[in-house]
C-alpha positions in Angstrom: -10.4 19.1 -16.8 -10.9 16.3 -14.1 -7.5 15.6 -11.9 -7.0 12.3 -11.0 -4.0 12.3 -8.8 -1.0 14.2 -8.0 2.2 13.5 -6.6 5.1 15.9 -6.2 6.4 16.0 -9.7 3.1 14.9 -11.7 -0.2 15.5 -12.5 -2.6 12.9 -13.7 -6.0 14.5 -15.5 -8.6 12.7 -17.7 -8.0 13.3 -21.2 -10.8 15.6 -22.8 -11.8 15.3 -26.5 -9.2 17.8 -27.5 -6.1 15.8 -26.2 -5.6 13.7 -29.6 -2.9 15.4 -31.1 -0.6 16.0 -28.1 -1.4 12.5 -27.1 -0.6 11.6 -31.0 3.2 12.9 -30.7 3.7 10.7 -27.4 2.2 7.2 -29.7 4.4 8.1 -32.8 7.2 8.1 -30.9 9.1 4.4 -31.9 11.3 4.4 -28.9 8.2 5.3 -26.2 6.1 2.8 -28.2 8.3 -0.3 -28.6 7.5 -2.3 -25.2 3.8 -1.2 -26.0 1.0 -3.5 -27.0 2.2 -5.0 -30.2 4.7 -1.6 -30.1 3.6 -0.3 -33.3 2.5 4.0 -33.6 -0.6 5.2 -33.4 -2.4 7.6 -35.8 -4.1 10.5 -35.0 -7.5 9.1 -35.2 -6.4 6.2 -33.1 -5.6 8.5 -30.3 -9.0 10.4 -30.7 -10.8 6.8 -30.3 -9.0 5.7 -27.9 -9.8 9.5 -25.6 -13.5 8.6 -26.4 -13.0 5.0 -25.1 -11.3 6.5 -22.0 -14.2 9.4 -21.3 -16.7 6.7 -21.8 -14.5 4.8 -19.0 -14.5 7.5 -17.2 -18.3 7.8 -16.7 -19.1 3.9 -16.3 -15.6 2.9 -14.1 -14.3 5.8 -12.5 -11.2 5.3 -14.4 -8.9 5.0 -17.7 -6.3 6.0 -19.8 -5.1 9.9 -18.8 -3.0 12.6 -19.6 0.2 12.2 -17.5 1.7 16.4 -16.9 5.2 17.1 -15.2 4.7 20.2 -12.5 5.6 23.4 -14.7 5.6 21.8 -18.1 2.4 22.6 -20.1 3.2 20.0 -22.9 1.8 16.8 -21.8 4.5 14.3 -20.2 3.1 10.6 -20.9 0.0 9.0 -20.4 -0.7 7.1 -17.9 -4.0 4.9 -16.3 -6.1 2.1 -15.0 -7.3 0.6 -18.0 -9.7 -2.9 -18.7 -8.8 -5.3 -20.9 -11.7 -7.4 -23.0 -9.8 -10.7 -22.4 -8.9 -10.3 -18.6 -10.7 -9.9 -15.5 -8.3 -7.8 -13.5 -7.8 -3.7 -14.7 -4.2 -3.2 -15.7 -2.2 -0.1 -14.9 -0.3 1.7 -17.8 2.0 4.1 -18.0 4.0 5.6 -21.0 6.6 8.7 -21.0 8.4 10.7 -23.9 11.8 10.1 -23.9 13.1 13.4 -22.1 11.5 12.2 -19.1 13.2 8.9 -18.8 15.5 8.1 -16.2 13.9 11.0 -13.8 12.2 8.8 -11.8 9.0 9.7 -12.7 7.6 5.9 -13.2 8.7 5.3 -10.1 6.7 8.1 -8.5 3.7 7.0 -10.4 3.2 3.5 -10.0 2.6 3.9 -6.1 0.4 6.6 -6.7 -1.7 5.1 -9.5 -2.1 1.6 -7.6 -2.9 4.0 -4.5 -5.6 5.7 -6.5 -7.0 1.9 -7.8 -7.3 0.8 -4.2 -8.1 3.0 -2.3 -10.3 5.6 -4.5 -11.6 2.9 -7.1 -12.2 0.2 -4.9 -10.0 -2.2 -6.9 -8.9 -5.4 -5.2 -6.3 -6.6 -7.9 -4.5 -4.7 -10.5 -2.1 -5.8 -12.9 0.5 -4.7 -15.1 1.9 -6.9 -18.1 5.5 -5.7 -19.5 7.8 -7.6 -21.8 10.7 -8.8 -20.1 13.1 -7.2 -22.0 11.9 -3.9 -20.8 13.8 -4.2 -17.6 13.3 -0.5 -16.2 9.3 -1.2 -16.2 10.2 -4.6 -14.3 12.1 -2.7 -11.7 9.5 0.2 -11.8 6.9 -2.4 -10.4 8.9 -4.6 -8.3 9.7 -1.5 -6.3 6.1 -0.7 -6.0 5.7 -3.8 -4.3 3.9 -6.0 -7.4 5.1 -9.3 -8.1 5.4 -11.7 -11.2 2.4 -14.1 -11.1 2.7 -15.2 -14.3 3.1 -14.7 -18.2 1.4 -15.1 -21.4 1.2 -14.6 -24.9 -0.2 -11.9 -26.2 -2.5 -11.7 -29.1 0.7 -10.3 -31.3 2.4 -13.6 -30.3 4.5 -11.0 -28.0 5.5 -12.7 -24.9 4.4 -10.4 -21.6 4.9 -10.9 -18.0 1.9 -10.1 -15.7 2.4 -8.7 -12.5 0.0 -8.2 -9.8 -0.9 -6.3 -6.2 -3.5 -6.3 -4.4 -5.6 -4.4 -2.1 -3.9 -4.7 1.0 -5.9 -6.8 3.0 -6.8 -9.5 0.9 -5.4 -12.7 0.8 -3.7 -14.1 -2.6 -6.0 -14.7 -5.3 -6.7 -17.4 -8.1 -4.2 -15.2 -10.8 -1.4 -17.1 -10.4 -2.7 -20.2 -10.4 -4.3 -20.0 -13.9 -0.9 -18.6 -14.8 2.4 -20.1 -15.9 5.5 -19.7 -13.4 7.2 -16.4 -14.1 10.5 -16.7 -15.7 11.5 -13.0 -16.3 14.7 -14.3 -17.3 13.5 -16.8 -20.2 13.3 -15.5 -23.5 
C-alpha cells in the first residue's frame, strides 16, 4: 500500500486490486454520486476497472484516483485524486466522501493538500477541477483553496460543469481561460 499524502485528519493511499468493493459502496451511494460525472452509480466491476486504470496511472503519471482514509477509521472514507481526462489537456483533481463525513471539513483539508501534492511532487503546472454549480459546497471547497472559475462547459451528458483552475505558483496565467466561456456560477 503506496501513501500518497497525509494531512492531519486523512490519508490518501493508491488503491490496490482488492479495493473494488469498498470503493463500490462509496459509487452506489445516490447522494455522494449526484454532482459526479453524469451522477449515475457505479457497479462493482466498474470500480474494479476503474482501480486497474488508476494502478496503470500510477506507474506511467505518478498519479490517479485513490483511496481517501480518515485517521482511526479502517473503512475507507472517500476517494480522492489527480486524474487525466481523454478530452482535456490539464489533470483534474477529484474528490468524493460518504455522507457521514460531510460537513467535517474534510474537503477542505484535502484540496490544499492534493493540489500541494500535484505541484510540487508531480510537477504539474495547471490543475483543474470541474463541479456543477449547483454543488455549492465543492464551489466553496476550491475557492478557499485559492482556484478560480476560468470557464465552463458542457459535458458529454449535456451536464453543465464549471472548470476551475490553479496553477503552479510561479507561472503566469495560461491559455485556459481564453478558450473558455466567462464563468457564470450563478447562471443556470
Amino acid at each position: 500500500m503506496t501513501v500518497v499524502l497525509t494531512t492531519p485528519r486523512l490519508q490518501v493511499r493508491h488503491f490496490t486490486a482488492g479495493d473494488a468493493a469498498a470503493l463500490q459502496v462509496i459509487c452506489v451511494d445516490r447522494r455522494t454520486m449526484r454532482y459526479v460525472g453524469d451522477g449515475m452509480v457505479l457497479t462493482q466491476a466498474r470500480c474494479a476497472e476503474w482501480i486497474a486504470e488508476s494502478l496503470v496511472d500510477y506507474a506511467t503519471r505518478g498519479y490517479g484516483a485513490s483511496a481517501l482514509y480518515v485517521e482511526g477509521d479502517p473503512v475507507m472514507a472517500g476517494y480522492c485524486g489527480i486524474v487525466t481526462a481523454r478530452r482535456r489537456a490539464d489533470p483534474e483533481i477529484i474528490y468524493a466522501l460518504r455522507p457521514r463525513w460531510w460537513r467535517h471539513g474534510l474537503a477542505t483539508e484535502l484540496v490544499p493538500a492534493l493540489l500541494r501534492f500535484g505541484f510540487e511532487t508531480c510537477g504539474l503546472p495547471r490543475l483543474i477541477a470541474t463541479i456543477r454549480p449547483e454543488n455549492h459546497a465543492s464551489l466553496r471547497v476550491v475557492e478557499r483553496a485559492g482556484m478560480h472559475c476560468a470557464g465552463e462547459e458542457l459535458a458529454a451528458e449535456g451536464i453543465r460543469m464549471l472548470i476551475y483552475m490553479a496553477e503552479a505558483p510561479g507561472l503566469q496565467s495560461g491559455n485556459l481561460a481564453a478558450k473558455l466561456p466567462d464563468c457564470k456560477p450563478g447562471a443556470s
